[in-house]
CHARMM internal coordinates of N, CA and C (Angstrom, degrees):
IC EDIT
DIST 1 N 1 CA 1.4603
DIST 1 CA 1 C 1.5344
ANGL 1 N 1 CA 1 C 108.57
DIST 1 C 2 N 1.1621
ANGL 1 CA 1 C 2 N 105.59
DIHE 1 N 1 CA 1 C 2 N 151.92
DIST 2 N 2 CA 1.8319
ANGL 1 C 2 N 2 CA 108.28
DIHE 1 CA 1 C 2 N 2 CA -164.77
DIST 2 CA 2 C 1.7848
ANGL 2 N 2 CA 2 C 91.67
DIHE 1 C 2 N 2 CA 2 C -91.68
DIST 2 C 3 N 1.1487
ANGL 2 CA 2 C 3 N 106.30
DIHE 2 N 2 CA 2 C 3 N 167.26
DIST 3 N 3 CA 1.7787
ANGL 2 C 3 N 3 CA 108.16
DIHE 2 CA 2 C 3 N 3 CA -170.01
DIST 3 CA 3 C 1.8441
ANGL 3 N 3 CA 3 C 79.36
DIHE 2 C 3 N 3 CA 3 C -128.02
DIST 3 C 4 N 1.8727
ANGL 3 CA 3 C 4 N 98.93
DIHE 3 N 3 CA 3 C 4 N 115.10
DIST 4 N 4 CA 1.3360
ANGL 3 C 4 N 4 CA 108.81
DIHE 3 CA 3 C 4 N 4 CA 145.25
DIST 4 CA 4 C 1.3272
ANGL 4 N 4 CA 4 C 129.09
DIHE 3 C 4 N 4 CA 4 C -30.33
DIST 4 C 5 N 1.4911
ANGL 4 CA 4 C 5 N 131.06
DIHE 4 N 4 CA 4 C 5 N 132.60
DIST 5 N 5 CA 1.2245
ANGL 4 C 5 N 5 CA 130.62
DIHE 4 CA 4 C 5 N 5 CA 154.57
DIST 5 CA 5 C 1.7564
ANGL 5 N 5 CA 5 C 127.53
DIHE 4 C 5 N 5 CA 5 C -62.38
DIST 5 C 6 N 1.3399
ANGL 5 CA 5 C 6 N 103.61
DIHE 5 N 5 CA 5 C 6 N 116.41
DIST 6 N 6 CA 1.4750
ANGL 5 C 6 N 6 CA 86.99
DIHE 5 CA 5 C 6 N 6 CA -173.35
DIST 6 CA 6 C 1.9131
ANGL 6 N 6 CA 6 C 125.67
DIHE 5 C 6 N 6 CA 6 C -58.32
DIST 6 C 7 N 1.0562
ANGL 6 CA 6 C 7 N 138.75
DIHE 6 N 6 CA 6 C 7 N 93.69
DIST 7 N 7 CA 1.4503
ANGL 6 C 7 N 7 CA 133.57
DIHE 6 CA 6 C 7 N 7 CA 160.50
DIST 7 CA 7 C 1.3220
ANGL 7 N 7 CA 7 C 124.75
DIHE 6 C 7 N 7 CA 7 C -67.17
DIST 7 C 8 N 1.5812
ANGL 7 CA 7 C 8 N 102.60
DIHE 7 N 7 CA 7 C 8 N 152.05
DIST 8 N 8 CA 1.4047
ANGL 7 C 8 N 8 CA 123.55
DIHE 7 CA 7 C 8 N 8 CA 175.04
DIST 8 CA 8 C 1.3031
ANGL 8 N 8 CA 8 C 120.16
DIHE 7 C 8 N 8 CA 8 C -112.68
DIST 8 C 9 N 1.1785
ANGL 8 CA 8 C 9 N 140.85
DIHE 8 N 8 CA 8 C 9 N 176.81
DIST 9 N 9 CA 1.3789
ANGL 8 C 9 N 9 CA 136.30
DIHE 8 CA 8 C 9 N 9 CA -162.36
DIST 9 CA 9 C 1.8603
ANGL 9 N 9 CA 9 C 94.01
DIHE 8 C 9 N 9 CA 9 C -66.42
DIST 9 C 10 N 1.4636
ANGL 9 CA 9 C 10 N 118.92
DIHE 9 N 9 CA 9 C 10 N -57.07
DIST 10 N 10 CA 1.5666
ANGL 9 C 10 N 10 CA 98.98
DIHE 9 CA 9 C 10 N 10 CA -170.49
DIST 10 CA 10 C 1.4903
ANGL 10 N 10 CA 10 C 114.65
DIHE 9 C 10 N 10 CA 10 C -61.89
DIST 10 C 11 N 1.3848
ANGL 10 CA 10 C 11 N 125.95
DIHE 10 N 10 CA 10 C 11 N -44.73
DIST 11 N 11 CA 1.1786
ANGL 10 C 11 N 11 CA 125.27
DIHE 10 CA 10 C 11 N 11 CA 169.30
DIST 11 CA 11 C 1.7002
ANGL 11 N 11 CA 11 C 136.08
DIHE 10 C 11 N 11 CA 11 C -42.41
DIST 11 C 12 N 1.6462
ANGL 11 CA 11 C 12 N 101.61
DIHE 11 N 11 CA 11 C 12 N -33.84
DIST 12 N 12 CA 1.2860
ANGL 11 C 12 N 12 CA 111.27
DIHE 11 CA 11 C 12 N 12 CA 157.08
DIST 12 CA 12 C 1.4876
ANGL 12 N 12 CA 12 C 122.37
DIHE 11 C 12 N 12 CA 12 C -84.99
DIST 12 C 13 N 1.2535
ANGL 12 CA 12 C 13 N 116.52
DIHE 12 N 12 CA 12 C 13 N -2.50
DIST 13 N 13 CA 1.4779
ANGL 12 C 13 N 13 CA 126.12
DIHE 12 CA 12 C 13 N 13 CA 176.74
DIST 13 CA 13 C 1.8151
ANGL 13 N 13 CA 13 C 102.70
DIHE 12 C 13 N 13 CA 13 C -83.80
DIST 13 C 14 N 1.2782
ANGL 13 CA 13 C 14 N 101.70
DIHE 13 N 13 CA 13 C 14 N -53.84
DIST 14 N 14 CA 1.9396
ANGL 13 C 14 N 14 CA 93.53
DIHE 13 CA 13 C 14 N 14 CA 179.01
DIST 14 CA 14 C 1.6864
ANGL 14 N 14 CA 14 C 104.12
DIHE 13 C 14 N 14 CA 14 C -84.41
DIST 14 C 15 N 1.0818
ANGL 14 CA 14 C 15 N 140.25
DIHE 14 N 14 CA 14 C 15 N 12.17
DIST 15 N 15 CA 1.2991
ANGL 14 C 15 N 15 CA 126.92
DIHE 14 CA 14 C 15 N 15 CA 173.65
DIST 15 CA 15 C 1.6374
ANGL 15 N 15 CA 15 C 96.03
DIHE 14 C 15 N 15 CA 15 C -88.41
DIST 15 C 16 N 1.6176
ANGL 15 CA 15 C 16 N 118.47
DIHE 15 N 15 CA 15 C 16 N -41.28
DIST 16 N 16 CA 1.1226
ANGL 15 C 16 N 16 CA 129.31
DIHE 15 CA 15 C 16 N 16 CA -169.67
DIST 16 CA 16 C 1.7166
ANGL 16 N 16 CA 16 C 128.03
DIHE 15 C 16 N 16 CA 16 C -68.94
DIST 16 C 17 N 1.9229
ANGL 16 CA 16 C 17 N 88.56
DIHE 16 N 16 CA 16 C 17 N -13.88
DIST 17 N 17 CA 1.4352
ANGL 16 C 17 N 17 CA 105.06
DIHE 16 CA 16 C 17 N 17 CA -166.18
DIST 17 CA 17 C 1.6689
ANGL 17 N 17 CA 17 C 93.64
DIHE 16 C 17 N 17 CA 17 C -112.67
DIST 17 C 18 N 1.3505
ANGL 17 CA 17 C 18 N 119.31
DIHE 17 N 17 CA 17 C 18 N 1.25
DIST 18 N 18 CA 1.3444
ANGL 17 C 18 N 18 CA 110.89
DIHE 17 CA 17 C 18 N 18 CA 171.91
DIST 18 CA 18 C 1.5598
ANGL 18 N 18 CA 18 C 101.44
DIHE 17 C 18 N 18 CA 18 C -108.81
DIST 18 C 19 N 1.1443
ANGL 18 CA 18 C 19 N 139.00
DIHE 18 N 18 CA 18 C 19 N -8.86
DIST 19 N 19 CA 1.4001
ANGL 18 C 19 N 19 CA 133.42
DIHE 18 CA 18 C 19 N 19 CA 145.12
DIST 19 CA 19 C 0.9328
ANGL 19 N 19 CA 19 C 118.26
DIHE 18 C 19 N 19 CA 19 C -64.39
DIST 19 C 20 N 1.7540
ANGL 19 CA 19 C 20 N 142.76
DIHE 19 N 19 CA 19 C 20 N 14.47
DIST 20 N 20 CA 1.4051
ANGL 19 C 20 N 20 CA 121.84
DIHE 19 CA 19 C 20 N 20 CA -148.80
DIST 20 CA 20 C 1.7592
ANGL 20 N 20 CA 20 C 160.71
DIHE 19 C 20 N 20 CA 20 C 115.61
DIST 20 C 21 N 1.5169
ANGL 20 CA 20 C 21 N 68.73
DIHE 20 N 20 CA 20 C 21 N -66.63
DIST 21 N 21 CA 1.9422
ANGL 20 C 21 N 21 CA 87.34
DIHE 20 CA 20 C 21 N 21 CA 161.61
DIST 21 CA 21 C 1.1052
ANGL 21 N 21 CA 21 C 116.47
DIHE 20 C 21 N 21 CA 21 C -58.14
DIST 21 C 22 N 1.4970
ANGL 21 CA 21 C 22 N 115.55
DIHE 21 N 21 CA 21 C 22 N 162.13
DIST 22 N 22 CA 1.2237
ANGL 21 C 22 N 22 CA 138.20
DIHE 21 CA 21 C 22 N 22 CA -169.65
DIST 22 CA 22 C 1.3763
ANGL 22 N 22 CA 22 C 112.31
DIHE 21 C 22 N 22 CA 22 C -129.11
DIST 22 C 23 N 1.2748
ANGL 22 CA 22 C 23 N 127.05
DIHE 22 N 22 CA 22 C 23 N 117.60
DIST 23 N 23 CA 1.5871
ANGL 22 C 23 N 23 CA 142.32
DIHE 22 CA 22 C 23 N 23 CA 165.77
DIST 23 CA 23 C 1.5930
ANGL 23 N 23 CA 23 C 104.67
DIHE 22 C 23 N 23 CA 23 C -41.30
DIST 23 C 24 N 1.3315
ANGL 23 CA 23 C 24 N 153.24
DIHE 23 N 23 CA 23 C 24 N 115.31
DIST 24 N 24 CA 1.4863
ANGL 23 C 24 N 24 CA 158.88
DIHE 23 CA 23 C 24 N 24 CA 174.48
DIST 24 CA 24 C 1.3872
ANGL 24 N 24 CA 24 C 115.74
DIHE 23 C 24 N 24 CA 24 C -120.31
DIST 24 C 25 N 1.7771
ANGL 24 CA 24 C 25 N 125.01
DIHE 24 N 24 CA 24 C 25 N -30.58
DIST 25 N 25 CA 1.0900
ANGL 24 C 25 N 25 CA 113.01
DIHE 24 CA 24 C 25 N 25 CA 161.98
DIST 25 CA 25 C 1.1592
ANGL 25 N 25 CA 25 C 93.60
DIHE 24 C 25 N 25 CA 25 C -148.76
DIST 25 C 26 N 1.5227
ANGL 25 CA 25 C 26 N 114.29
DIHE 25 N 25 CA 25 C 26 N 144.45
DIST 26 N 26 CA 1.5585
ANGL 25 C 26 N 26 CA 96.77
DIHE 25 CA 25 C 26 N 26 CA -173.82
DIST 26 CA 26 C 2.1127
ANGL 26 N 26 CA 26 C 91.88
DIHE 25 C 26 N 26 CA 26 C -152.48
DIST 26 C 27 N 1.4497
ANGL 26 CA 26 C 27 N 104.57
DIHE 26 N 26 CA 26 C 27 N 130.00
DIST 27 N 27 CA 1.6046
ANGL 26 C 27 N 27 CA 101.59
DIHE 26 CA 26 C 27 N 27 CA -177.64
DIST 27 CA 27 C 1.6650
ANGL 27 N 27 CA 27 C 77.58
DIHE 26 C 27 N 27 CA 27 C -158.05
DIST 27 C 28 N 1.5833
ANGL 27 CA 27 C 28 N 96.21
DIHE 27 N 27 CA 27 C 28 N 176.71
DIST 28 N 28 CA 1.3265
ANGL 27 C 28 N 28 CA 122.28
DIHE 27 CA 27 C 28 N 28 CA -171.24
DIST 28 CA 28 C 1.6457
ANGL 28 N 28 CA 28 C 113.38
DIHE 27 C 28 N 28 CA 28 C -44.15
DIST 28 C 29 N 1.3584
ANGL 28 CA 28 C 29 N 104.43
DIHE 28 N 28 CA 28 C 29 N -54.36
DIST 29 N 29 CA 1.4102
ANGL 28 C 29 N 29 CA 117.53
DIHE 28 CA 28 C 29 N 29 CA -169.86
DIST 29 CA 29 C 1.6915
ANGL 29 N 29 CA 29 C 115.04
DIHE 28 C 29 N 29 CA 29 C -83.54
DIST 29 C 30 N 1.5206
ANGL 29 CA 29 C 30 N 129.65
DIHE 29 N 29 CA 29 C 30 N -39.56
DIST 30 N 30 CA 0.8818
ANGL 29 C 30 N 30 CA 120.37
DIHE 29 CA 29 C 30 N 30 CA -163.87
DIST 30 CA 30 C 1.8612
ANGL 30 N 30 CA 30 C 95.22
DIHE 29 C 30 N 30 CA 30 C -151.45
DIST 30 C 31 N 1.4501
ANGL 30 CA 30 C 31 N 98.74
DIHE 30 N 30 CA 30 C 31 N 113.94
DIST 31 N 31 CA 1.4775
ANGL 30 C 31 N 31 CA 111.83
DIHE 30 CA 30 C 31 N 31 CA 149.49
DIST 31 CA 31 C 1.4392
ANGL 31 N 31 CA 31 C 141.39
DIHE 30 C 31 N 31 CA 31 C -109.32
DIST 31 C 32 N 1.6606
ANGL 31 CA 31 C 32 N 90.76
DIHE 31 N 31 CA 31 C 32 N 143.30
DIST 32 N 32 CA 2.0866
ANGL 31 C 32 N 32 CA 91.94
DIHE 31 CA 31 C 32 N 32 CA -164.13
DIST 32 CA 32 C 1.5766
ANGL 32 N 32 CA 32 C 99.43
DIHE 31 C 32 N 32 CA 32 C -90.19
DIST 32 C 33 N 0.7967
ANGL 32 CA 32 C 33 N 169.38
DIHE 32 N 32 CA 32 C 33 N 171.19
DIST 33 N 33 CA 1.4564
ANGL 32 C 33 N 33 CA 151.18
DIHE 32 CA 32 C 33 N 33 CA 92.46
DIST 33 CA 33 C 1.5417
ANGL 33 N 33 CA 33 C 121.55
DIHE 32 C 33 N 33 CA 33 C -104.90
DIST 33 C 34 N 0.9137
ANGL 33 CA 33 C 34 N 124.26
DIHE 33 N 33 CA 33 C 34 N 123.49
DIST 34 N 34 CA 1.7647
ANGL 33 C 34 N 34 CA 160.28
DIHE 33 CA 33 C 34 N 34 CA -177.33
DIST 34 CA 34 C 1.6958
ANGL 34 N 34 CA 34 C 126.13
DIHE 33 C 34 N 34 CA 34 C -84.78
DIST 34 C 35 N 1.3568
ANGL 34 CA 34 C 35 N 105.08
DIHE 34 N 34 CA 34 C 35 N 146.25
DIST 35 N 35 CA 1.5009
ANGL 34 C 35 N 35 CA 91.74
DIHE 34 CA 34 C 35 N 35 CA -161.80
DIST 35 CA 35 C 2.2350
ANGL 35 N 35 CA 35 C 81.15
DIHE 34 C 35 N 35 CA 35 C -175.61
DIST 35 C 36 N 1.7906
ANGL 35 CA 35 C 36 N 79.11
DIHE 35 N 35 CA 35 C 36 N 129.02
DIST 36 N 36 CA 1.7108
ANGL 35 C 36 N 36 CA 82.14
DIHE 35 CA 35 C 36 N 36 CA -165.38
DIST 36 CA 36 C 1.2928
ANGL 36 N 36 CA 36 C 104.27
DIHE 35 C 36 N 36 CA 36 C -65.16
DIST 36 C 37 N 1.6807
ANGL 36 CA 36 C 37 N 130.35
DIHE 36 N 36 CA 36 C 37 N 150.96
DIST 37 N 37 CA 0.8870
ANGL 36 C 37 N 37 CA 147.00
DIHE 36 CA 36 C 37 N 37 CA 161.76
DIST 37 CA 37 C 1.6986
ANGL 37 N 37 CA 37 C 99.25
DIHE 36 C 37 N 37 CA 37 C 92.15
DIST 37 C 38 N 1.1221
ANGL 37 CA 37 C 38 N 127.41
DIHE 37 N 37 CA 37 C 38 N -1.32
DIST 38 N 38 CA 1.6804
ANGL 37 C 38 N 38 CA 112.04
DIHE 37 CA 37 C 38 N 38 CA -177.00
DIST 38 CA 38 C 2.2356
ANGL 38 N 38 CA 38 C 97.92
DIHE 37 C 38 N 38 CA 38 C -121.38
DIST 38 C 39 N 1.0882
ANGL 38 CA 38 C 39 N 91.05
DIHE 38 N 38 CA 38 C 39 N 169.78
DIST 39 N 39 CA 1.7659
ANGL 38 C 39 N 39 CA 95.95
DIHE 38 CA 38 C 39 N 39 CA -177.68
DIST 39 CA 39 C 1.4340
ANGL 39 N 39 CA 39 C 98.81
DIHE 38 C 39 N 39 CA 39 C -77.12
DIST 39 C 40 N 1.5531
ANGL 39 CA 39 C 40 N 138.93
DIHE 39 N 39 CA 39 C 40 N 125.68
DIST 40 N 40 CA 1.0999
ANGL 39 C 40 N 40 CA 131.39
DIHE 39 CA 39 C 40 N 40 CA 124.41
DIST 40 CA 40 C 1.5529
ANGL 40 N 40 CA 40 C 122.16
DIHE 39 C 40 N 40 CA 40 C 23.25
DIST 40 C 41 N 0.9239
ANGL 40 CA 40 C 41 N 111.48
DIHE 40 N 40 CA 40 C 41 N 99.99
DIST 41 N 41 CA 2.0476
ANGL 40 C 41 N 41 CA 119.69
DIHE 40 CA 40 C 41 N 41 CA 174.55
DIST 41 CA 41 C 1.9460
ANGL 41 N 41 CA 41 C 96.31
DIHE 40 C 41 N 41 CA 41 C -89.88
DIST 41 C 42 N 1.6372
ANGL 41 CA 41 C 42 N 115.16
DIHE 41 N 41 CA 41 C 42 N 135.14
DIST 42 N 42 CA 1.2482
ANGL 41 C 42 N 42 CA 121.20
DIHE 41 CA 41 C 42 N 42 CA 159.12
DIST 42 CA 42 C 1.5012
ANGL 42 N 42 CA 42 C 112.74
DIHE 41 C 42 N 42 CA 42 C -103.68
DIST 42 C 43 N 1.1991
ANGL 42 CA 42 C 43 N 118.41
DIHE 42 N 42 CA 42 C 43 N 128.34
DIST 43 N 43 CA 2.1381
ANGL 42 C 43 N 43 CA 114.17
DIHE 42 CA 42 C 43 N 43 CA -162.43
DIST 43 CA 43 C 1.6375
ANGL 43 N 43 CA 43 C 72.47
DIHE 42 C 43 N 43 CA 43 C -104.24
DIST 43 C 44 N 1.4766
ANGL 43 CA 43 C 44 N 123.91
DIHE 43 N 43 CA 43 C 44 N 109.81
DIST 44 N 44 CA 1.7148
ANGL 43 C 44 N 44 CA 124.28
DIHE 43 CA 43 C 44 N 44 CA 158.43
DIST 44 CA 44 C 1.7162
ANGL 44 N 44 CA 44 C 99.21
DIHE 43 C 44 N 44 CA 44 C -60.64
DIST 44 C 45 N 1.6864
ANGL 44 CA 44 C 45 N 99.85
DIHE 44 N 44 CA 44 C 45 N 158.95
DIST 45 N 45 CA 1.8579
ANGL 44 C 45 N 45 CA 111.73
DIHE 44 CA 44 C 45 N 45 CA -177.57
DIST 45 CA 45 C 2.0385
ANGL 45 N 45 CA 45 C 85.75
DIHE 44 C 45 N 45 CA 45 C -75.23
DIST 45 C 46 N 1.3521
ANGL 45 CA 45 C 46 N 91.64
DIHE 45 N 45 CA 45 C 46 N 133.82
DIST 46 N 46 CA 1.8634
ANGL 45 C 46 N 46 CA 103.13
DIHE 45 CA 45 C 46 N 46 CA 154.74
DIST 46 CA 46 C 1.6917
ANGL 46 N 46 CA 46 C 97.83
DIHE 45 C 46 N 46 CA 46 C -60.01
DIST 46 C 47 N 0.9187
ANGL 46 CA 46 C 47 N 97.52
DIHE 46 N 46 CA 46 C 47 N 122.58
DIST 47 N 47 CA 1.6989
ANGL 46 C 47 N 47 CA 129.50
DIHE 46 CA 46 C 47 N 47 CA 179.06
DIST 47 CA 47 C 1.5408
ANGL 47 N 47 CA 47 C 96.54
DIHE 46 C 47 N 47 CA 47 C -78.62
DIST 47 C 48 N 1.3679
ANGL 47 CA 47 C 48 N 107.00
DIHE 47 N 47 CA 47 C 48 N -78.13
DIST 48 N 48 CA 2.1958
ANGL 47 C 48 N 48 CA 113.30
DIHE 47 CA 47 C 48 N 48 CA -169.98
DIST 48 CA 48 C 1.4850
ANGL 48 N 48 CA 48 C 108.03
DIHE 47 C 48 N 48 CA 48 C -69.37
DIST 48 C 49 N 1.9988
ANGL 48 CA 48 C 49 N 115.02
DIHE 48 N 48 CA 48 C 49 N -22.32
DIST 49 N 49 CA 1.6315
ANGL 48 C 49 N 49 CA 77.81
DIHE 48 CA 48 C 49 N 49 CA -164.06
DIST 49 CA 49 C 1.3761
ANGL 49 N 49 CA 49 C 107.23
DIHE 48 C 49 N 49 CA 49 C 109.90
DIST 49 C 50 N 1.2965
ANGL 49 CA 49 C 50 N 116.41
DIHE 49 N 49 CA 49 C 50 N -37.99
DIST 50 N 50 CA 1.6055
ANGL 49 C 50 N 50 CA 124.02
DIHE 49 CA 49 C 50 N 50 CA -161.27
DIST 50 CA 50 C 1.3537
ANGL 50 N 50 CA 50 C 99.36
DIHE 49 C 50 N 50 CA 50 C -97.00
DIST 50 C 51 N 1.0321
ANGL 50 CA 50 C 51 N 129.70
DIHE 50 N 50 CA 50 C 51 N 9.03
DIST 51 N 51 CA 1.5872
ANGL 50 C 51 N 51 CA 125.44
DIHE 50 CA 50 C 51 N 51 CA 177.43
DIST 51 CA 51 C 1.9304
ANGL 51 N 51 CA 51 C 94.90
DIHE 50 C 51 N 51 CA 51 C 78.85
DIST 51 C 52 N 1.6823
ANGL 51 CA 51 C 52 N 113.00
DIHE 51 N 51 CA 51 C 52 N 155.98
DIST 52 N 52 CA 1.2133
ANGL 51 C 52 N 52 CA 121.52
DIHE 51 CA 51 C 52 N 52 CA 154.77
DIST 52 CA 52 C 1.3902
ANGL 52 N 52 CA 52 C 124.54
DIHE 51 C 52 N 52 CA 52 C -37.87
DIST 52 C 53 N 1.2107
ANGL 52 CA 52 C 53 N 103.32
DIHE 52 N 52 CA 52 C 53 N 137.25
DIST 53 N 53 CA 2.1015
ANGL 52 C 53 N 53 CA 112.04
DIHE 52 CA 52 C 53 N 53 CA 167.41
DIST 53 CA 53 C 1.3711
ANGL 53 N 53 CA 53 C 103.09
DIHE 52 C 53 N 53 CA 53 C -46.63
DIST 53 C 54 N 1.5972
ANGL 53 CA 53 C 54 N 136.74
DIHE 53 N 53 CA 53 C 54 N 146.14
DIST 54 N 54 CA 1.2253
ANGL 53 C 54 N 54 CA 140.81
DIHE 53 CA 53 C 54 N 54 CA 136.55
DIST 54 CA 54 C 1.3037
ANGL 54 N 54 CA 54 C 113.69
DIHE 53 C 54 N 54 CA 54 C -13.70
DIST 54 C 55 N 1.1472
ANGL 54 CA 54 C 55 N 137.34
DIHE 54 N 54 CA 54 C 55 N -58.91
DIST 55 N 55 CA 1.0853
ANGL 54 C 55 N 55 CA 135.25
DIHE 54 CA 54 C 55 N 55 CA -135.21
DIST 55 CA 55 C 1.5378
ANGL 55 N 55 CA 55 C 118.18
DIHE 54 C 55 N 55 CA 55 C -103.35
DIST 55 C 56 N 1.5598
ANGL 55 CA 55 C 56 N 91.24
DIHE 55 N 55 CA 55 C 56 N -37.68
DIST 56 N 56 CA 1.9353
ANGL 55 C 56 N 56 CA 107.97
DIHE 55 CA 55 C 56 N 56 CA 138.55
DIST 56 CA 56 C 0.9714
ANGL 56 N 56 CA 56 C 144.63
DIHE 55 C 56 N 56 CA 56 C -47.01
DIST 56 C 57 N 1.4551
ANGL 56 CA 56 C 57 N 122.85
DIHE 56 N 56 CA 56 C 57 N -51.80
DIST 57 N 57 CA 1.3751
ANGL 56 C 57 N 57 CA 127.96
DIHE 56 CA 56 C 57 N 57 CA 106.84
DIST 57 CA 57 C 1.4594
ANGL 57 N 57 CA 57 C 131.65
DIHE 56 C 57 N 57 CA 57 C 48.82
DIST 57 C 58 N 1.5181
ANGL 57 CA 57 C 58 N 90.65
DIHE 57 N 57 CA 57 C 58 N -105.84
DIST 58 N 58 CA 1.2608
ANGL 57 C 58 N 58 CA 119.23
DIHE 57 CA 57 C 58 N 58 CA -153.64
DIST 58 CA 58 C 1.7600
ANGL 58 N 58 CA 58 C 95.91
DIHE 57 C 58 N 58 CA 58 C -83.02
DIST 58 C 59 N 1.6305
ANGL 58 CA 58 C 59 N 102.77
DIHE 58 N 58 CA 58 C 59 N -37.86
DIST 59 N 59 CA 1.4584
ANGL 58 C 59 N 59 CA 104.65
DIHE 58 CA 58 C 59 N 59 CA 176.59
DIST 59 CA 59 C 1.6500
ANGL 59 N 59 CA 59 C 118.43
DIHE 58 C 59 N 59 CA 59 C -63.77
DIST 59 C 60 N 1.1439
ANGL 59 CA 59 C 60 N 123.18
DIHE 59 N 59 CA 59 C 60 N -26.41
DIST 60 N 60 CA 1.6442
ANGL 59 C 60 N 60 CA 137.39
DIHE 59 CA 59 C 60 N 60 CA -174.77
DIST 60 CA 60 C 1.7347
ANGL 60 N 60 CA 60 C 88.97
DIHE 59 C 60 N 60 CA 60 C -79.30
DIST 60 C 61 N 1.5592
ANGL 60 CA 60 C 61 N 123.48
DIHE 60 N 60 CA 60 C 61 N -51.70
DIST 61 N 61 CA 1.4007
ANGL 60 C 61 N 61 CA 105.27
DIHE 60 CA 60 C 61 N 61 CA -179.80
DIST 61 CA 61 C 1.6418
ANGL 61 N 61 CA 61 C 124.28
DIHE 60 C 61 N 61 CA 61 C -65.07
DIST 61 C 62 N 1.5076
ANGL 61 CA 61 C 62 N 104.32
DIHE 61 N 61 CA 61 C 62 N -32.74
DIST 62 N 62 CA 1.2795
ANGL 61 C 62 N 62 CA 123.43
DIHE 61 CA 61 C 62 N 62 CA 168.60
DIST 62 CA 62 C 1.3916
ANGL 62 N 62 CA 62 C 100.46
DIHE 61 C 62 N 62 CA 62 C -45.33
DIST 62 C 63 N 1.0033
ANGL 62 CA 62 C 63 N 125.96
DIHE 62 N 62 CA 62 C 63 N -80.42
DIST 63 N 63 CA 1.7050
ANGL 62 C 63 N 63 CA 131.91
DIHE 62 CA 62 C 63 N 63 CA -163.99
DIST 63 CA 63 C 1.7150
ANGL 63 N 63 CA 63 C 112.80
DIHE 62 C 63 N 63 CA 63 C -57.75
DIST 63 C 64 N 1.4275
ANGL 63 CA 63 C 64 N 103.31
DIHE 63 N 63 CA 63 C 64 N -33.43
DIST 64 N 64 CA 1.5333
ANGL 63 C 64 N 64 CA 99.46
DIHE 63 CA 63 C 64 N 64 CA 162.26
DIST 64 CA 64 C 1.4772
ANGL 64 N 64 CA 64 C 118.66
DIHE 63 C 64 N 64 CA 64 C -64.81
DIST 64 C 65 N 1.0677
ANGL 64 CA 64 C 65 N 125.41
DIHE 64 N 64 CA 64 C 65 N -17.18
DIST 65 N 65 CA 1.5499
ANGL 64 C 65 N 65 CA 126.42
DIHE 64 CA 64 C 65 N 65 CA -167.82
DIST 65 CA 65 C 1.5697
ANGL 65 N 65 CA 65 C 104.82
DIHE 64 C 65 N 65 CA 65 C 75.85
DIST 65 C 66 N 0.9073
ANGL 65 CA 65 C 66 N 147.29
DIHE 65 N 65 CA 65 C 66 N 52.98
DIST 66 N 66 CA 1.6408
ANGL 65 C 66 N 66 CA 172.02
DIHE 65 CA 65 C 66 N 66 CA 139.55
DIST 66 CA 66 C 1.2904
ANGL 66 N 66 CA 66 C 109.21
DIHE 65 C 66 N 66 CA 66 C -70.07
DIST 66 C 67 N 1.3012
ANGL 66 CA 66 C 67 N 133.66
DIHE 66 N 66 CA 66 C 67 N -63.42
DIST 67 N 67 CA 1.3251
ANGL 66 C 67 N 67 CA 122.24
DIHE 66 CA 66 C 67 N 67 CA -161.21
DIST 67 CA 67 C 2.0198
ANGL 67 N 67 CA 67 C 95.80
DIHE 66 C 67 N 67 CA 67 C -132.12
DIST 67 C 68 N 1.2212
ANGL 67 CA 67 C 68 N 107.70
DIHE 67 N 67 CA 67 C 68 N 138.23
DIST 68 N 68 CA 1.4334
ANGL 67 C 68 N 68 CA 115.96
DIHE 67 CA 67 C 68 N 68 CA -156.46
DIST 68 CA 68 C 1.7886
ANGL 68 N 68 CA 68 C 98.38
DIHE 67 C 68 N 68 CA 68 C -103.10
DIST 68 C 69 N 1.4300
ANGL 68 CA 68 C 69 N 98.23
DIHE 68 N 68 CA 68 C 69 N 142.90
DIST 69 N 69 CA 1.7960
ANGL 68 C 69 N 69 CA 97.08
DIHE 68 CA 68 C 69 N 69 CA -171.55
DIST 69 CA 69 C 1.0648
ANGL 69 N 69 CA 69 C 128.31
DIHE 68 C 69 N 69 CA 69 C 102.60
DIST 69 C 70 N 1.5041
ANGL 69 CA 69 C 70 N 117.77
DIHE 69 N 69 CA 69 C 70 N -156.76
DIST 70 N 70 CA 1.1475
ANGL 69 C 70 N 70 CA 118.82
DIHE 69 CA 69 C 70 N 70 CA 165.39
DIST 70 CA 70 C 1.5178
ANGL 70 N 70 CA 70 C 128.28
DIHE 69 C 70 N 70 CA 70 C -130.70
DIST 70 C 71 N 1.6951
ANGL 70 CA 70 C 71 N 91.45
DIHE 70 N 70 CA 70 C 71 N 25.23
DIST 71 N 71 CA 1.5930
ANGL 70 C 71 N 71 CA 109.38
DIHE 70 CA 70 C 71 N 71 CA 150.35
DIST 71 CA 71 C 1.6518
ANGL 71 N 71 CA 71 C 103.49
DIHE 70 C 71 N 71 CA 71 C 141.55
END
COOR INIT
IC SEED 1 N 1 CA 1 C
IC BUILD
């Protein structure tokens, strides 16, 4: 099994903007980014530093339509 890269809010912000998405509100703490025909993604601020959980992750790529399934 391949081991996710851990991301952080900017890192999931340009993965999201090279699929497509679109930046709609964007400040320190909380980014929206948008993309016609799919729901609104919110990227929460990395809290520790340590980048997002896996599993957060994988669900934010999930919902972009990035990764197919249920993992």
């Amino acid at each position: 099994m391949a081991k996710t890269p851990r991301h952080n809010q900017k890192s999931m912000q340009r993965l999201l903007e090279a699929a497509g998405w679109t930046l709609t509100v964007g400040g320190k703490h909380v980014v929206k980014m948008t993309k016609p025909g799919h729901r609104p993604i919110t990227l929460p601020h990395d809290k520790g530093g340590g980048g997002y959980p896996v599993g957060l992750s994988m669900a934010i790529m999930r919902q972009a339509g990035l990764r197919g399934g249920d993992g």
